[in-house]
Phi, psi and omega in degrees: 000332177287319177297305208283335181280293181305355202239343189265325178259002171057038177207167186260158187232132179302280180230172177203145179201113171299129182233004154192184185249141145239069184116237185276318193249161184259169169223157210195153199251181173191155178196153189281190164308323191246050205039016187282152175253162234174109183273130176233160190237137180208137165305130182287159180315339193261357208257150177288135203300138170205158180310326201322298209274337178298302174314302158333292187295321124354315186253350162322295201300309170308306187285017150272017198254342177330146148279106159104031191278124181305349203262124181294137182280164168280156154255314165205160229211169137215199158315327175226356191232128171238129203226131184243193173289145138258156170226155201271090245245149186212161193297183196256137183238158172260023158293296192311310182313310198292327190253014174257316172318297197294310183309313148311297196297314153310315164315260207345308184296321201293356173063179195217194172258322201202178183286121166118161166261123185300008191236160148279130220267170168206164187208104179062191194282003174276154174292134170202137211286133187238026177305153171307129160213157180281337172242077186010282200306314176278341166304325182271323158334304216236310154283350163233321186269308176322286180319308192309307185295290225282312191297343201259347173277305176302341177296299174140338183323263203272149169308175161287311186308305178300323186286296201317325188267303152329311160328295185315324176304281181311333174264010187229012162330304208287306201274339163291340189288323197117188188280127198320140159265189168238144175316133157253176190254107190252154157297306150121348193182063182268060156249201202278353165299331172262021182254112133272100208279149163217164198341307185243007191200186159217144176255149149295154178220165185001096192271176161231067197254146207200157144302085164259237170230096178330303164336310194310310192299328146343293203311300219290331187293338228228335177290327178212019163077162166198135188306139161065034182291348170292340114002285169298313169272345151331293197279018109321317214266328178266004162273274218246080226279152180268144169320151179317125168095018168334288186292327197261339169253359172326308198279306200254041178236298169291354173317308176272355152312300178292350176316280200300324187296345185273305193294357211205307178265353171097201169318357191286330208276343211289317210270285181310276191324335181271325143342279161322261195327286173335315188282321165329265177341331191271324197293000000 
């Protein structure tokens, strides 16, 4: 990993050590000559070539053209290896939550041209269709919770009985979303794992980044809790206020997290996702 690391930064790296497996790729620490550290997300030597990190890197890189944008940059990528900072991660305060809140909300405003991404998209090691589109609903229809359903159906994670309900949803986005947005610029897989807090702020990490529905990136924090989140959308709420009925699409905003949470750990996920959904629908 050091050699493959020095021939990629064009600098020499001292040491390097895998330190787990996550998903498909290893993760691993690295450090320079000159004692800077260095996180790396890496494909194994036996896997077969994909799109994944490159896609990562890519969209890193974009939500990152942001002004004042929370999302950590790369310093440099290929095809099977991605290499960030490391950060020194310190507890979460809520002066960091409040400047984390504003900061998003400043992404979210800088927009995209359209719903969808120019890369191919992935959320975590699943594929996710990132054609260009002009309208939300059918973008999250049809490129995200439809695709989503079927694998969690064919997997077996939902029942045929379970599609059928979920469905109802996926065919009623357009009357469920609200009132239209403009693409924003999301992180795309914003839960509280990809939050790094640090002394005075917090960085993002491993995005699914894409033109969405702001709500979503909201959603997903409230999906699996995050410290001092009222903080945090307080002070979001006061850049970019959220539309009227907010609170009431919170459920067909997390339906595709859990989708993918089915699609990737099985039935554990069934019970919520079936949750969701209903509550879509009532919202």
């Amino acid at each position: 990993m050091a050699e493959r690391l020095t021939v990629l930064l064009g600098r020499p790296v001292r040491r390097a050590a895998r330190a787990q497996r996550s998903h498909d790729w290893d993760i691993s620490y690295a450090e320079l000559e000159d004692g800077t550290r260095l996180f790396v997300k890496s494909l194994p030597r036996n896997a077969a070539p994909s799109a994944v990190l490159t896609s990562e890197a890519r969209g890193l890189e974009w939500l990152g053209r942001a002004f004042g944008s929370p999302v950590l940059q790369p310093v440099a990528w290929d095809e099977r290896i991605l290499v960030l900072p490391w950060v020194a991660e310190d507890d979460p305060t809520p002066g960091a939550a409040e400047r984390l809140g504003r900061r998003l909300a400043g992404l979210h405003l800088t927009g995209a041209d359209h719903f969808g991404a120019d890369w191919p998209g992935y959320v975590g090691p699943l594929p996710a269709d990132n054609t260009p589109s002009r309208h939300w609903p059918t973008f999250y229809a049809e490129q995200r919770l439809r695709p989503c359903l079927r694998r969690a159906v064919d997997q077996g994670g939902l029942t045929p009985s379970d599609g059928r309900t979920v469905e109802k949803v996926v065919d009623r986005v357009a009357d469920l979303a609200g009132e239209p947005e403009p693409p924003a610029r999301v992180h795309g897989d914003l839960w509280n794992g990809n939050v790094l807090w640090r002394a005075r702020d917090a960085v993002l990490i491993d995005p699914a980044a894409h033109g969405g529905h702001r709500e979503a990136d909201l959603a997903m924090l409230t999906l699996f809790g995050l410290p001092h989140l009222e903080r945090v959308r307080d002070a979001y709420n006061e850049v970019a206020p959220l539309a009227a009925g907010w609170r009431s699409r919170v459920a067909l905003h997390q339906l595709y997290p859990l989708l993918v949470h089915v699609c990737l750990f099985g039935a554990a996920y069934r019970t919520t996702a079936l949750e969701a959904a209903r509550a879509a629908l009532r919202g």
